[in-house]
Steps between C-alpha positions, in 0.01 A plus 500: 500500500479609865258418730347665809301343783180704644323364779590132432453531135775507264482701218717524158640857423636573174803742436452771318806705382366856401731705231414882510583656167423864377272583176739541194587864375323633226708375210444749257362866536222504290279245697224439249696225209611190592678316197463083536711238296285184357541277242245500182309214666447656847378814341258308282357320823471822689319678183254176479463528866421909460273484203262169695469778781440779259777743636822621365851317565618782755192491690479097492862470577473781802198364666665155517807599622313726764282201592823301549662780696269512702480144605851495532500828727204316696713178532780665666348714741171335677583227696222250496443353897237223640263649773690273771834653344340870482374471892861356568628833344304714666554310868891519460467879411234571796786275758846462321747266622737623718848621327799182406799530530585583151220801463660602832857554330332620255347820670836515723679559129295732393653886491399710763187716339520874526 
């Protein structure tokens, strides 16, 4: 963990590695099946779990996976920040550091724009 002193104050900062990936290609053409492998006893529980909610498999089985999708989509792309840590934010973008050395090489190898 690295740490950062502001003002007198010495803060922890945790590294955070960021992966960009791109959405997956459709995998079939027609968009609107999706065939799923499960044992006898998974499919039971899922029924069980349908029928208690009064809905169909495909609909109980889509609006969980959406729910979970969407958690997971939520998880990787808001970035949850104290109000000392958001004001710290916006402060470094309002009066940035001046360039190191190494953003400095950086820039210098950077091609020529056109």
């Amino acid at each position: 963990m690295a740490h950062d002193t502001v003002h007198g104050i010495l803060y922890p900062l945790k590294v955070y590695k960021i992966q960009v990936t791109t959405m997956p290609r459709t995998a079939v053409k027609n968009n609107l099946r999706m065939s799923l492998r499960m044992t006898p006893e998974v499919k039971t529980k899922l029924l069980r779990a349908a029928s208690i909610r009064n809905t169909d498999l495909t609909n109980f089985v889509t609006q969980s996976a959406l729910r979970e999708a969407e958690a997971v989509i939520h998880e990787a792309e808001v970035i949850q920040v104290t109000e000392r840590d958001f004001q710290r934010i916006l402060d470094l973008l309002d009066n940035p550091p001046p360039p190191n050395a190494k953003l400095l090489a950086a820039a210098k190898a950077l091609p020529a724009s056109t």
